[in-house]
C-alpha positions as CSV (number, residue, x, y, z in Angstrom):
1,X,0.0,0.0,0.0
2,X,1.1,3.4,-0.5
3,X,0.6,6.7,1.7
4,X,1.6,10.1,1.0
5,X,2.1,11.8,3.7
6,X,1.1,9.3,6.5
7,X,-2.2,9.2,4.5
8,X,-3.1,5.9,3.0
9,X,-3.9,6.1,-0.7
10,X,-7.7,5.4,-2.0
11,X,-9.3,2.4,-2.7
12,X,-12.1,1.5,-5.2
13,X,-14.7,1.0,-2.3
14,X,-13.6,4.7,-1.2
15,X,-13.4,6.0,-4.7
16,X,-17.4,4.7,-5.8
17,X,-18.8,6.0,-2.0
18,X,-17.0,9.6,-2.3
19,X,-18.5,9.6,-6.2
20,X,-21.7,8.8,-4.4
21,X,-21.8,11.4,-1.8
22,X,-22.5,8.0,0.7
23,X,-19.4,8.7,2.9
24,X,-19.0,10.7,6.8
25,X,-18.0,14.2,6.8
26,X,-15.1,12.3,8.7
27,X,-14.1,10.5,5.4
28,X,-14.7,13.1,3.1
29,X,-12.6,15.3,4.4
30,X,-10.1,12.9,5.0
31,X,-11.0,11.6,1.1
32,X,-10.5,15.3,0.1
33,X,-7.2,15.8,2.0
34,X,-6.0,12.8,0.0
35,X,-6.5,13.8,-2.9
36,X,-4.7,17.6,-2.5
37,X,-1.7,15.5,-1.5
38,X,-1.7,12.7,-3.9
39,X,-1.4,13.3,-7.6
40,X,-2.1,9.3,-8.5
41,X,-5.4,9.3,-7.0
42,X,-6.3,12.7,-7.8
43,X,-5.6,11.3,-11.8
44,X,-7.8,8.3,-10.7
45,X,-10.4,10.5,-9.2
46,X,-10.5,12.8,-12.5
47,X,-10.8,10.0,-15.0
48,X,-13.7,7.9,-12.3
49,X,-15.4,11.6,-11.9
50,X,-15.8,12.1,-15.9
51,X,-16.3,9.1,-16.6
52,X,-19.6,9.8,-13.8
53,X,-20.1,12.9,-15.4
54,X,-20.7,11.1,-18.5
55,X,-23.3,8.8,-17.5
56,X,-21.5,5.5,-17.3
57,X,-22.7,2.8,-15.3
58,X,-21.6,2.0,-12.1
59,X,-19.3,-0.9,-12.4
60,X,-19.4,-4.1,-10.1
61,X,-16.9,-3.1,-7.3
62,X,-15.2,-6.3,-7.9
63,X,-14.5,-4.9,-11.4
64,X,-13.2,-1.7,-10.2
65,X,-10.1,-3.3,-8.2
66,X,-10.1,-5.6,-5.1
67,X,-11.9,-3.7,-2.1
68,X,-8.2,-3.6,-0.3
69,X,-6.5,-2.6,-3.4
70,X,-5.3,0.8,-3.7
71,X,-4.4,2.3,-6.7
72,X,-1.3,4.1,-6.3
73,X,0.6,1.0,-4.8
């Protein structure tokens, strides 16, 4: 796993619930943090966000990456 900072990076499961507005205020601002800090899951973020800006379908979260799995490892 990664961190930046002492920050763990983001996984899929934290990616799809931020996207969804379906986290605490604790997490989001820790989520938010993150991403000012982390340019590989800020890039993640950006192409996950357009991609909901867009319309596309939620994909099965196994499909995303492993719930554990982060994506700047």
């Amino acid at each position: 796993m990664h961190t930046t900072q002492n920050h763990a990076c983001l996984n899929a499961r934290e990616f799809l619930l931020y996207l969804e507005g379906a986290v605490s205020d604790t997490s989001k601002t820790r989520i938010e943090k993150h991403l000012n800090l982390c340019s590989p899951c800020f890039e993640v973020f950006l192409a996950l966000f357009n991609d909901f800006l867009n319309g596309s379908p939620r994909p099965p979260m196994p499909a995303v990456a492993s719930i554990g799995e982060h994506y700047c490892a």
